[in-house]
C-alpha positions as CSV (number, residue, x, y, z in Angstrom):
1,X,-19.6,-56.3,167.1
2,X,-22.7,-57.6,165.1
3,X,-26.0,-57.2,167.1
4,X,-27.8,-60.4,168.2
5,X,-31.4,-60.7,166.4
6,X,-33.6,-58.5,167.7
7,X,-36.9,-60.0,167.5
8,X,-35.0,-63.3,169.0
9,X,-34.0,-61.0,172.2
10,X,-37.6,-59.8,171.9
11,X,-39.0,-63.4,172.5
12,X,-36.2,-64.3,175.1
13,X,-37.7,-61.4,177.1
14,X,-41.5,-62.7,177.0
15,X,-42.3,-60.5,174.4
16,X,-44.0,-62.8,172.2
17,X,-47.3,-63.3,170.5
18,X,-49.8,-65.4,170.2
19,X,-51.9,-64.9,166.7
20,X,-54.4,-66.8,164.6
21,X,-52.5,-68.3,161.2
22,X,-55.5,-66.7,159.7
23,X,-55.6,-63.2,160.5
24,X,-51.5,-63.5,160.0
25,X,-51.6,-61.1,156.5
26,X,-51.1,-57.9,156.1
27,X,-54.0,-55.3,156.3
28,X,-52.4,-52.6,154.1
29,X,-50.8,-55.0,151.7
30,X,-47.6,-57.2,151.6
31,X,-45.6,-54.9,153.5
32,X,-47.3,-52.4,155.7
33,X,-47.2,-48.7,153.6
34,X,-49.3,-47.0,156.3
35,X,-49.0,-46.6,159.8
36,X,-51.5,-45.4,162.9
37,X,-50.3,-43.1,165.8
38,X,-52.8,-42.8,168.5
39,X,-52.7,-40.1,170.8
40,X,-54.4,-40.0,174.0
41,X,-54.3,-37.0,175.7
42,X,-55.1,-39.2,179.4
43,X,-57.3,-37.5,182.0
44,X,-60.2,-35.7,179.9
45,X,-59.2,-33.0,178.2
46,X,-61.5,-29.9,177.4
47,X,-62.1,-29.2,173.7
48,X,-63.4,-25.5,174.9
49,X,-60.6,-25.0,175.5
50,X,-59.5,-26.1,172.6
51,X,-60.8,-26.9,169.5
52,X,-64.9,-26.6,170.4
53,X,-64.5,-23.1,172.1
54,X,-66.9,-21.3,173.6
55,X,-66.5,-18.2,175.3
56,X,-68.0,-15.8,178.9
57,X,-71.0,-15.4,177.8
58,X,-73.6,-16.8,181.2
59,X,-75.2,-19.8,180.6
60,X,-79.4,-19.7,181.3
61,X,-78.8,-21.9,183.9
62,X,-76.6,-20.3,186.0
63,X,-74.0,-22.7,185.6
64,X,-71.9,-20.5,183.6
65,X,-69.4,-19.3,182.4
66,X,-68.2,-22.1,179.8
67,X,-65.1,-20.4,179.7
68,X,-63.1,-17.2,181.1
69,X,-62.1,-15.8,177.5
70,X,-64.0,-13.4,175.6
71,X,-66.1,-15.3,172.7
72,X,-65.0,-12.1,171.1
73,X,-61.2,-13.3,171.1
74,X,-61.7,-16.9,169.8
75,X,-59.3,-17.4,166.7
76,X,-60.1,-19.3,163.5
77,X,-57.1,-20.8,161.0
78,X,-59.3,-21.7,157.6
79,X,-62.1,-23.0,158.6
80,X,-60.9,-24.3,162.0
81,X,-62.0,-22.0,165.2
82,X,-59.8,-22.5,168.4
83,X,-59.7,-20.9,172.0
84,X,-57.2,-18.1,172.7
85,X,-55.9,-20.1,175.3
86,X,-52.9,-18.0,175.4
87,X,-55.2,-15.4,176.9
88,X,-56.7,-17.6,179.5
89,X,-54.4,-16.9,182.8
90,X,-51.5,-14.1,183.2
91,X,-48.5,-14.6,182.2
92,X,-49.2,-17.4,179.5
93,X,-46.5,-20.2,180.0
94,X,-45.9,-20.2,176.5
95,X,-44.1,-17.7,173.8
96,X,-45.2,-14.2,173.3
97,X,-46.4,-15.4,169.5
98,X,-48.7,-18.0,170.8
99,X,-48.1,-21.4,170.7
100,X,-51.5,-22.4,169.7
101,X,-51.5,-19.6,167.0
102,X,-48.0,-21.4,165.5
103,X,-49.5,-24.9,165.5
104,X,-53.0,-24.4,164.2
105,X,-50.9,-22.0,161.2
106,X,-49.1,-24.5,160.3
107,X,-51.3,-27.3,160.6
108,X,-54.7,-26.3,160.0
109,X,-54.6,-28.0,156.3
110,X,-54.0,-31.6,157.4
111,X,-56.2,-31.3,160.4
112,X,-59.7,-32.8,160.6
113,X,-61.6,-32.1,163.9
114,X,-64.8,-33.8,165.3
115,X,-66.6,-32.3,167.4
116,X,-70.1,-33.4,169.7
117,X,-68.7,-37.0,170.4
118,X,-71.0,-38.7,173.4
119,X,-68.5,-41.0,175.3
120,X,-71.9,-41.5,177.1
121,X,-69.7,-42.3,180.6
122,X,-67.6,-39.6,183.0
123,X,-66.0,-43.1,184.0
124,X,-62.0,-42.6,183.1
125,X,-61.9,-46.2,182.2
126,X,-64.7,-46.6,180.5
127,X,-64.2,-43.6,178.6
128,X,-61.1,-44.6,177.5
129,X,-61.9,-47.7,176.6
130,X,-65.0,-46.6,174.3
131,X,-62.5,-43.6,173.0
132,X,-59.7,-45.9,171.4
133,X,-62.0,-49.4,171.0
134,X,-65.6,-48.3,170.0
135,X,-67.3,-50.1,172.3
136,X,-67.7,-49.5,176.1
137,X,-67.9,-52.9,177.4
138,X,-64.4,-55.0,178.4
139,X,-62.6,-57.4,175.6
140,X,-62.3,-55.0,172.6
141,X,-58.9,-54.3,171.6
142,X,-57.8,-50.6,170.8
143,X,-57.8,-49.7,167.0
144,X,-54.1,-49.0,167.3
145,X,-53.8,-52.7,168.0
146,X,-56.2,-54.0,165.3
147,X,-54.2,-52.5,162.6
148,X,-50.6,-54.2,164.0
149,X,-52.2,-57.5,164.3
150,X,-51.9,-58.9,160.8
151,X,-48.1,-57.8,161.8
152,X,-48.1,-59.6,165.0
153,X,-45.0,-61.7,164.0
154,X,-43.1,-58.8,163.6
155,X,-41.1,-58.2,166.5
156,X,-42.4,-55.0,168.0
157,X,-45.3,-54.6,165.8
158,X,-47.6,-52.3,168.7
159,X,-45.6,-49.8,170.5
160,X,-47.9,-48.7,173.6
161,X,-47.0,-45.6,176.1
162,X,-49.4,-46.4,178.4
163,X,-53.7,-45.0,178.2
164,X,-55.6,-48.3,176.8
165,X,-53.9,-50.6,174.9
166,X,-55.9,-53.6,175.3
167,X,-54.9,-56.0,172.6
168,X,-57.6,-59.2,173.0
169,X,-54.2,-60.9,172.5
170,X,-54.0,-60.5,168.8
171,X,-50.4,-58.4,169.0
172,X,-48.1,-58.2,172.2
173,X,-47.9,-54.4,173.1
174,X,-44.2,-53.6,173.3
175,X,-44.1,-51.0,176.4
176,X,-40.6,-49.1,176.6
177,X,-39.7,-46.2,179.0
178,X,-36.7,-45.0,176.7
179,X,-34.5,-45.7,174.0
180,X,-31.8,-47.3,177.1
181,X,-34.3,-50.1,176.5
182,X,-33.5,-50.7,173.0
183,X,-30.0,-50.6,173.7
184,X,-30.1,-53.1,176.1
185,X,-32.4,-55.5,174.0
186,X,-29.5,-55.1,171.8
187,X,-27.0,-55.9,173.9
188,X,-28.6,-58.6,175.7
189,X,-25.2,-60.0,177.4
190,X,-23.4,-56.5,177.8
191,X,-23.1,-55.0,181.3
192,X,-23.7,-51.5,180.0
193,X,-24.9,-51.1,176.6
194,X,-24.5,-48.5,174.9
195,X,-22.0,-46.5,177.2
196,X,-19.1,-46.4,174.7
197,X,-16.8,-45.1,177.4
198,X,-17.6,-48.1,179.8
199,X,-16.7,-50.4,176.9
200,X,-17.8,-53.6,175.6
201,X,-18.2,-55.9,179.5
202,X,-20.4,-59.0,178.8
203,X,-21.8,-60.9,181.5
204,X,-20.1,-64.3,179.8
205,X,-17.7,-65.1,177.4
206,X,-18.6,-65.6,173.6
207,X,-18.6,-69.3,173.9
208,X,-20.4,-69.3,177.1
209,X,-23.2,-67.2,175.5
210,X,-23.3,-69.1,172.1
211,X,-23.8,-72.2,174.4
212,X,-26.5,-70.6,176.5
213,X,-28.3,-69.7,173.1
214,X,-28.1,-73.2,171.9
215,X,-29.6,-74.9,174.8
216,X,-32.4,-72.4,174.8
217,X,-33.4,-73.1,171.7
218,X,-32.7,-77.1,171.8
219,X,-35.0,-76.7,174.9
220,X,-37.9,-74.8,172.9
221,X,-37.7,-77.3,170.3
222,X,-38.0,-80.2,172.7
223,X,-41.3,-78.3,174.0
224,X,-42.9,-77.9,170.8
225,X,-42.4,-81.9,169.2
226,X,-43.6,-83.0,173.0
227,X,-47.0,-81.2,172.8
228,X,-50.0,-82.6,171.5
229,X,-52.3,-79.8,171.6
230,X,-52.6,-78.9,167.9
231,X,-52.8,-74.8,168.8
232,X,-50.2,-75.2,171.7
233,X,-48.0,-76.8,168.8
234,X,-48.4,-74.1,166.5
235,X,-48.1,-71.3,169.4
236,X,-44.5,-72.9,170.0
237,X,-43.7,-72.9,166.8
238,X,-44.2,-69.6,166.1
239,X,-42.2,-68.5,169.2
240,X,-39.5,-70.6,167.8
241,X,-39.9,-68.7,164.6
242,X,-39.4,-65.3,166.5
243,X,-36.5,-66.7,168.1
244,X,-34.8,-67.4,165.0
245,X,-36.1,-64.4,162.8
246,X,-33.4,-62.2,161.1
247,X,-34.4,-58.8,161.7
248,X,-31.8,-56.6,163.8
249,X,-32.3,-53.7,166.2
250,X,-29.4,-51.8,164.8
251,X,-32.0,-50.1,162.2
252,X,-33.9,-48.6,164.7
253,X,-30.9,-47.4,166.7
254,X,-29.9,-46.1,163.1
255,X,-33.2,-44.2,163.5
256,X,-32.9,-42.5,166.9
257,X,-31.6,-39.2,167.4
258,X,-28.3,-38.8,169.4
259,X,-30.3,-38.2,172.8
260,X,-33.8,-39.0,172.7
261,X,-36.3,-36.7,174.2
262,X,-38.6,-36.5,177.5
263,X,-42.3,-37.3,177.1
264,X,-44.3,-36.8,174.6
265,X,-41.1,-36.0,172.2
266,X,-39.5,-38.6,172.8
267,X,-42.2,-41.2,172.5
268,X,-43.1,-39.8,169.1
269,X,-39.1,-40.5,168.3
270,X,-39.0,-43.9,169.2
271,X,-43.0,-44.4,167.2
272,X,-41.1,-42.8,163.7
273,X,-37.6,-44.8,164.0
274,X,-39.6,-47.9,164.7
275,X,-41.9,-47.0,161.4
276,X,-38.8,-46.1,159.4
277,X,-37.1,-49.0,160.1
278,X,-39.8,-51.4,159.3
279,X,-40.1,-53.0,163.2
280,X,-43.4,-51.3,163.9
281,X,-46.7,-50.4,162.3
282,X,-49.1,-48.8,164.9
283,X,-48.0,-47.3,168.0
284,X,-50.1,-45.3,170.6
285,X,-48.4,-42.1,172.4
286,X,-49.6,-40.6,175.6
287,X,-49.7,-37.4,177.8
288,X,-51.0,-36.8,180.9
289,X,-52.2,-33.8,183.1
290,X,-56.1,-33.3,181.9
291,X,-57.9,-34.3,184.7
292,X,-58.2,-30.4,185.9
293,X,-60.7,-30.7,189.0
294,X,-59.0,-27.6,190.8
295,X,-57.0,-24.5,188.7
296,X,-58.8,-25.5,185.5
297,X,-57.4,-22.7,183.1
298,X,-53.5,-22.9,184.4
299,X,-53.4,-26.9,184.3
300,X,-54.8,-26.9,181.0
301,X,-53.2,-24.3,179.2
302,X,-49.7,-26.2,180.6
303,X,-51.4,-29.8,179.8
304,X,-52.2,-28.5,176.2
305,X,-48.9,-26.8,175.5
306,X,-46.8,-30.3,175.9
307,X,-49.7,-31.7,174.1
308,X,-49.1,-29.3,170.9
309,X,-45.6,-29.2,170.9
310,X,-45.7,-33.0,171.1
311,X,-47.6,-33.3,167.9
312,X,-46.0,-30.7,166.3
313,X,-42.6,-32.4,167.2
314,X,-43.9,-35.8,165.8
315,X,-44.8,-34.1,162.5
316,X,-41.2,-33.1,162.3
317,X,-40.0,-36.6,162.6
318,X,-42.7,-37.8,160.0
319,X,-41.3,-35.4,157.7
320,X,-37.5,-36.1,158.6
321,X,-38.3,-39.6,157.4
322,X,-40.3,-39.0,155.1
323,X,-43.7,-40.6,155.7
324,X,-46.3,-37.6,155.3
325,X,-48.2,-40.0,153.1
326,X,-48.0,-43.1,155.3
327,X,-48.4,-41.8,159.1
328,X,-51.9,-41.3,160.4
329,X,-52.5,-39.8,164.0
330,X,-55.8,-39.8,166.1
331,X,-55.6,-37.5,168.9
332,X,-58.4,-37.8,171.2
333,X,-58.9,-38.1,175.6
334,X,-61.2,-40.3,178.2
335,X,-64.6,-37.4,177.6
336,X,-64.1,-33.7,178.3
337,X,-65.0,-31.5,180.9
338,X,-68.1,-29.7,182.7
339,X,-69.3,-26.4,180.4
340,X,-68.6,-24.6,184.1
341,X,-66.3,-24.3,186.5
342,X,-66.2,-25.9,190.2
343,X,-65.8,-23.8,193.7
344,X,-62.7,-24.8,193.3
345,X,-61.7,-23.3,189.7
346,X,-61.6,-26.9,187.9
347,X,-64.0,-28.5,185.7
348,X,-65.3,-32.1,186.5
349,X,-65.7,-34.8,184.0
350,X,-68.3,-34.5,181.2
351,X,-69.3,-36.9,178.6
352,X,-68.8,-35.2,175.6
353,X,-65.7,-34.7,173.9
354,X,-63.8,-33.9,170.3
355,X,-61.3,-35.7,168.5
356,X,-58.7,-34.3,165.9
357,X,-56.7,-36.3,163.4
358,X,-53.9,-35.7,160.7
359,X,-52.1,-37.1,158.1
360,X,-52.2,-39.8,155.6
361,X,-55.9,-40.2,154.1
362,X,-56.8,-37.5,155.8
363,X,-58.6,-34.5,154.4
364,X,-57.7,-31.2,156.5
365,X,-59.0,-27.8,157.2
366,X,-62.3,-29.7,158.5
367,X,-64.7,-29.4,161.5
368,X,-67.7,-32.0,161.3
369,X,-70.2,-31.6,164.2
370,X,-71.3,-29.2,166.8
371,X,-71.8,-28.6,170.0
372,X,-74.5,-25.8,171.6
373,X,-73.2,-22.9,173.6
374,X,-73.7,-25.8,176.7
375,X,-71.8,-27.9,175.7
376,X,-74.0,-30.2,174.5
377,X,-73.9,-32.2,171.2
378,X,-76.2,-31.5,168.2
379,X,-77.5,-34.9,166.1
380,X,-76.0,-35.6,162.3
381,X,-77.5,-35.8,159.1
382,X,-75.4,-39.7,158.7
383,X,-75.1,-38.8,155.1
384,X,-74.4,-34.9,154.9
385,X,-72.6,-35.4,158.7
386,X,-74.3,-31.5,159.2
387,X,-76.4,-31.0,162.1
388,X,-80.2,-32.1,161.7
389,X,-82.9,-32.5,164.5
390,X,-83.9,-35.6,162.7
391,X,-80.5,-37.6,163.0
392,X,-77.7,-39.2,165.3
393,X,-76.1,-37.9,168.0
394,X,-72.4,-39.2,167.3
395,X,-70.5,-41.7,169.6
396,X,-67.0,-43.4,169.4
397,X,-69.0,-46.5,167.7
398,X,-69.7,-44.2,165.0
399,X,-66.1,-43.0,165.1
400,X,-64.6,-46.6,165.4
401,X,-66.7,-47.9,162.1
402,X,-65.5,-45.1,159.9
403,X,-62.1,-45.1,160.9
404,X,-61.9,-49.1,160.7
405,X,-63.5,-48.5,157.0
406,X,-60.9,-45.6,156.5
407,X,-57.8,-47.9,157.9
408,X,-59.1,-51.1,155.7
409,X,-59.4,-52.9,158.8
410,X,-59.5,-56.7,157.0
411,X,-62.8,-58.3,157.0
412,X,-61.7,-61.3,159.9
413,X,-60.3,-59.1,162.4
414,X,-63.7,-56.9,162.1
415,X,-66.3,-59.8,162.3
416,X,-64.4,-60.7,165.6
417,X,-65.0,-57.6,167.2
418,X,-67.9,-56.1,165.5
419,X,-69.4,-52.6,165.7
420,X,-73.0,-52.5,164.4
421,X,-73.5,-48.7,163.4
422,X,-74.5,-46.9,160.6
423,X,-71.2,-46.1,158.7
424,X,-70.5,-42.4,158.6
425,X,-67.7,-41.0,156.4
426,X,-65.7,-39.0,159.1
427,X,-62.4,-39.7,157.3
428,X,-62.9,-39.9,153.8
């Protein structure tokens, strides 16, 4: 049966955009040849537990510990240094080799991690928002939306999972809970697509549907030669232009695997067949379970675990298709969490946090900033990026100007929603 146009289904189901003829060009060149995975791990993660470790040792304050492992047992992989977190409760819920140990072995040379980022909020809103926009106050859209927007006609350009993905209406953010959505995007007049052993049930006949189609569109074009708003006009047309685009579902369902995964896994599967068959260009992932305020260690060891095997699954994918020199990820989380532990084992929210990212552009086996043994960030030399009493404590601004100069963020987009900072070369 030959599939009905995808990005016409997409438009029949509201999922249209609105985007200024201007900014409609491409920001990596005529076709997109690099893509952007965001990956907000939702809730606050702790990088001392992670990537920033720290150790037992008892704080001056009293505060203390940071941590309940050793400082004597945190591991380094090249010049990357990461808590044993496999060591952190009894049993660990993970493999006797260490998951953490497997990942940072085989990723450690295509992973950059900053460290001492000031979210300057414990607000999971606000931090989130400053995390994946660069700026703290409402209307800026996420980065992983500012690189699909010169794609916005494309007919699921943004792929969102959830976490901020605030798009200032430049690209409609395609949410899906599974690939059963595609299928039934696809199969827009089947009673159950997809089930082969159901069969092929429409909800009308051929020429019922063909007729329905018709008067849709005959309807859309009667809207479009009524208006007289000049932008209205031109916001019609381009939905009629969706409507009537050529570009097919079936090569994403090409794409998929057989049965696509839970969480995490299966988000990054749906992200690399949308990449690979040219229907996407950014797309932001999402895993939850870091907001630890009781059971700290357990909840955060299991949190970080799906976390890991998430992005070590999505590598796989990448490299299944492919794109090791196209894909970029940012991994990053709403702040981190109190250098000491509550009365009730957890760790409260705490403004600053780390980021890692891997891939295309991206120079690995990297740590740029630091943190004290409180947990507190040490200020920048902006040119040298090492640690000076002289320079800038780094914030997601910061973050956001580099990584818009690193993703070639075209000139218009970037004057709409600017962010004056000094330009630091995190990702160079």
């Amino acid at each position: 049966m030959q599939r009905r146009s995808f990005l016409r289904t997409m438009a029949g189901a509201g999922i249209a955009t609105v985007l200024p003829m201007s900014l409609i060009r491409p920001a990596f060149g005529a076709i997109a040849d690099r893509f952007l995975i965001t990956i907000s791990a939702s809730g606050g993660w702790d990088p001392t537990s992670l990537i920033d470790p720290k150790g037992d040792a008892l704080r001056a304050d009293g505060l203390g510990p940071v941590n309940h492992y050793s400082a004597s047992e945190i591991k380094t992989a090249g010049n990357l240094i990461y808590a044993p977190y496999s060591n952190i409760i009894e049993p660990p819920p993970i493999d006797s080799a260490g998951h953490m140990d497997n990942f940072f072995a085989r990723h450690q040379t295509r992973l950059l991690v900053i460290n001492g980022i000031d979210t300057q909020t414990n607000s999971h809103d606000s931090g989130r928002r400053f995390v994946w926009s660069g700026k703290l106050e409402e209307g800026y859209p996420s980065v992983a939306a500012l690189a699909a927007a010169p794609f916005a006609e494309q007919p699921m350009a943004f792929i969102s999972n959830g976490g901020y993905d605030f798009t200032a209406s430049l690209v409609a953010p395609v949410r899906t809970s599974g690939a059963g959505t595609f299928n039934q995007l696809a199969y827009p007049n089947s009673q159950y697509p997809g089930d082969a052993e159901l069969g092929d049930i429409s909800y009308f006949s051929a020429a019922s549907y063909a007729a329905i189609q018709q008067a849709r569109e005959q309807r859309l074009t009667r809207l479009r030669v009524q208006e007289s708003l000049p932008k209205r006009q031109a916001q019609l047309q381009q939905l009629e232009t969706v409507r009537n685009a050529d570009v097919s579902l079936e090569s994403l369902l090409d794409f998929l695997p057989e049965e696509v995964s839970d969480g995490l896994k299966g988000q990054a599967e749906i992200a690399i067949a949308a990449f690979a068959s040219g229907l996407a260009v950014s797309a932001s992932l999402n895993a939850g379970g870091f907001d630890t305020h009781g059971d700290h260690d357990e909840d955060q060891t299991e949190s970080l675990t799906v976390l890991l095997e998430g992005i070590d699954h999505l590598w796989e994918q990448i490299e299944l298709r492919g794109l090791e020199d196209k894909v970029t990820i940012i991994i990053g989380s709403d702040f981190g969490r109190t250098p000491f532990y509550n009365t009730g084992a957890g760790k409260d929210h705490w403004n600053i946090t780390s980021i890692m990212a891997m891939g295309a552009g991206i120079t690995g086996n990297r740590v740029i900033g630091e943190t004290d043994e409180n947990f507190e960030a040490y200020k920048l030399n902006p040119n040298t990026l090492e640690p000076d009493s002289n320079g800038i404590i780094v914030t997601p601004q910061h973050v956001h100007r580099s990584l818009r100069d690193f993703l070639g963020v075209q000139s218009d987009l970037d004057s709409l929603f600017p962010i004056n900072v000094e330009s630091l070369n995190l990702f160079g």
